[in-house]
Each structure stands twice: as structure tokens, then as C-alpha cells.
C-alpha positions in Angstrom: -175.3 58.7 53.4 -173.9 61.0 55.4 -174.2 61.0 59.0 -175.1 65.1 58.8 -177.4 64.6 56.9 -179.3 62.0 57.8 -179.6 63.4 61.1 -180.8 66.5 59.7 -182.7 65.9 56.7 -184.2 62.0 57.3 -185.1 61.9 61.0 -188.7 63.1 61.6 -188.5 62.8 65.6 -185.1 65.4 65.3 -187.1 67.7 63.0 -190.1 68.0 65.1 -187.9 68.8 68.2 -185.3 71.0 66.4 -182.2 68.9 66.9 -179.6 70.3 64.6 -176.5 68.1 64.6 -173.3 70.4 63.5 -170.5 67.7 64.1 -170.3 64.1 63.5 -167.0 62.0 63.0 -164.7 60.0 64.4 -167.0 59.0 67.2 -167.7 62.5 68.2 -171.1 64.5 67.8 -171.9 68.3 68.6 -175.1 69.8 68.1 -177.8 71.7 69.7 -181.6 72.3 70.2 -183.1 76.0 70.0 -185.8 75.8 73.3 -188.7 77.6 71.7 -192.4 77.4 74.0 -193.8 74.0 72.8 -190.8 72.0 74.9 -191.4 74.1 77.3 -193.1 72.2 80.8 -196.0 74.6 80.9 -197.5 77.7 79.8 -196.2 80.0 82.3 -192.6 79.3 82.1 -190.2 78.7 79.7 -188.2 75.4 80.9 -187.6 72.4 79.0 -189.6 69.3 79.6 -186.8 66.8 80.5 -187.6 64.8 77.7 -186.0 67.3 75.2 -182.4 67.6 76.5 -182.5 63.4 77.3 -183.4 63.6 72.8 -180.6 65.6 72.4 -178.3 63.6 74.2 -179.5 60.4 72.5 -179.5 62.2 69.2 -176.0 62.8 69.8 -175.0 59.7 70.9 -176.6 57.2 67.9 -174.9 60.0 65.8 -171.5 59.7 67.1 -171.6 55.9 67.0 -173.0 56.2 63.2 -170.0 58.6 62.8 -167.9 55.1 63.5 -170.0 52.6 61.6 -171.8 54.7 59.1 -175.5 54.0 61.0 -177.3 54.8 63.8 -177.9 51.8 66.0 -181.1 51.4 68.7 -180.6 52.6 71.7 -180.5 49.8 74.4 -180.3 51.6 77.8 -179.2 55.5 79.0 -178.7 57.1 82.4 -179.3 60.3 82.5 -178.2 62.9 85.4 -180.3 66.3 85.2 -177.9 68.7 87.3 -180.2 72.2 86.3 -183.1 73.5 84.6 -182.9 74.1 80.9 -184.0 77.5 79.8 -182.9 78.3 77.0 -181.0 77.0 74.3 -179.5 73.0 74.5 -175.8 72.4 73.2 -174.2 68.9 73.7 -171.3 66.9 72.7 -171.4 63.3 72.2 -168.1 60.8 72.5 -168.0 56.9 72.0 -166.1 55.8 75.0 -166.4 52.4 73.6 -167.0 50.5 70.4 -167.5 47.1 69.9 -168.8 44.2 67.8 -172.4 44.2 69.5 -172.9 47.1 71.4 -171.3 50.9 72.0 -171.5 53.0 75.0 -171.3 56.6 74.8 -171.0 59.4 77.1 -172.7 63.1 76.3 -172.7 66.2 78.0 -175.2 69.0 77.9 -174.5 72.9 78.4 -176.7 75.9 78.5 -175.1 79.4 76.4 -173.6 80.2 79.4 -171.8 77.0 79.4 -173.4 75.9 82.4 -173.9 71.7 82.3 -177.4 71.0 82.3 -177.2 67.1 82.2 -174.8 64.1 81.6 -175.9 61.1 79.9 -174.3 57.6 79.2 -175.9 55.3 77.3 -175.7 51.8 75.5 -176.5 51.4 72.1 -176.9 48.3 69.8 -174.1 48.3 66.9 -174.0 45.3 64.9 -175.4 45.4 61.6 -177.8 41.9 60.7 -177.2 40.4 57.4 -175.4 43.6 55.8 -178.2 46.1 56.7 -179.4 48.1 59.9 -182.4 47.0 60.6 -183.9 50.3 62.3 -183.1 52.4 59.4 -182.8 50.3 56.6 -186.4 49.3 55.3 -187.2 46.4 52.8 
């Protein structure tokens, strides 16, 4: 399947947050998240609970790595630096600064339409595939 499209089309959490991802291959994933008011913090204001542009970026990332091995793997830990207040709409830009046989680590970068960098984000994720099949998205 395609890594586009399974992004897209077959992951509720995405969907329910509004992750689009527009790029995926050769260890490289764009996308973006249109802030609308249910991420926003509160009702007066309209700023993004943190936990949407920290989805993005792990969106991103499990989508870059599946752009290597065809599947997204779990994510085993992220850091995540928050360096302004997201107000509008998300973009980000995931690259796999590593790849190997057991885990990945990947490193994404968040922007506002201004191109102002809202957060950075590296993370390690799982990448190993157990007896032929993925485990968190293949089901029996």
C-alpha cells in the first residue's frame, strides 16, 4: 500500500486531527495540519494544544521511515522543542537521519505560513518487521 495513502485514507487518529501527508519517499515526509477551533487550547483563543503539532511531527516521522520500509513502525521515544505558539495552520517536514535493522531516528521540523519554526522534534522509532509482518498495522 502506499505510504500516501495509508496515511491518508487508513489512519483514524490522522483523520480526526486533519493530518494530510503530501510527500512521502525516500525517507522524507511533508505534510500539514489545517488548525481549525477544536485543537485549539480554549475557547477564547485560537492556539493549538501542543499535542497537535507533537501528532504532526510523529505522523511525519513514522511516515518517512514507512517511506524506507514500506510500514510505519511504533514510536519508541520523541523530544520535542516547542520554540512558539501555533496559530494557524501546521506544515512540517520529516527526514530519517538514520535507518537501521531495529530502530530509526528521525528528525522533523515544524513551520507556521509564515515560515516561522514552531517546533523541532527527534524521535526513535521501532523498524524491524516480526515474522514478515508489522505487528502495529498488520492484524491477524
Amino acid at each position: 500500500m502506499d505510504v500516501i495513502e495509508r496515511f491518508n485514507d487508513r489512519y483514524p487518529f490522522g483523520q480526526h486531527l486533519g493530518i494530510e501527508i503530501t510527500d512521502a519517499e525516500d525517507g522524507v515526509a511533508r505534510g500539514k495540519i489545517e488548525l481549525d477551533d477544536h485543537h485549539s487550547l480554549s475557547e477564547s483563543t485560537r492556539l493549538a494544544h501542543g499535542a497537535v503539532p507533537f501528532a504532526l511531527a510523529d505522523s511525519l516521522s513514522a511516515a518517512a521511515l514507512a517511506s524506507v520500509e514500506g510500514n510505519p513502525g511504533p514510536t519508541l521515544d520523541v523530544r520535542i522543542d516547542y520554540l512558539r505558539p501555533a496559530t494557524g495552520d501546521v506544515h512540517g517536514e520529516a527526514v530519517v537521519d538514520r535507518y537501521g535493522s531495529e530502530t530509526g531516528v528521525v528528525e522533523a521540523e515544524l513551520h507556521d505560513d509564515d515560515g516561522n519554526t514552531i517546533a523541532k522534534t527527534r524521535g526513535v522509532y521501532k523498524t524491524n518487521m516480526v515474522d514478515g509482518k508489522n505487528p502495529f498495522v498488520d492484524s491477524d
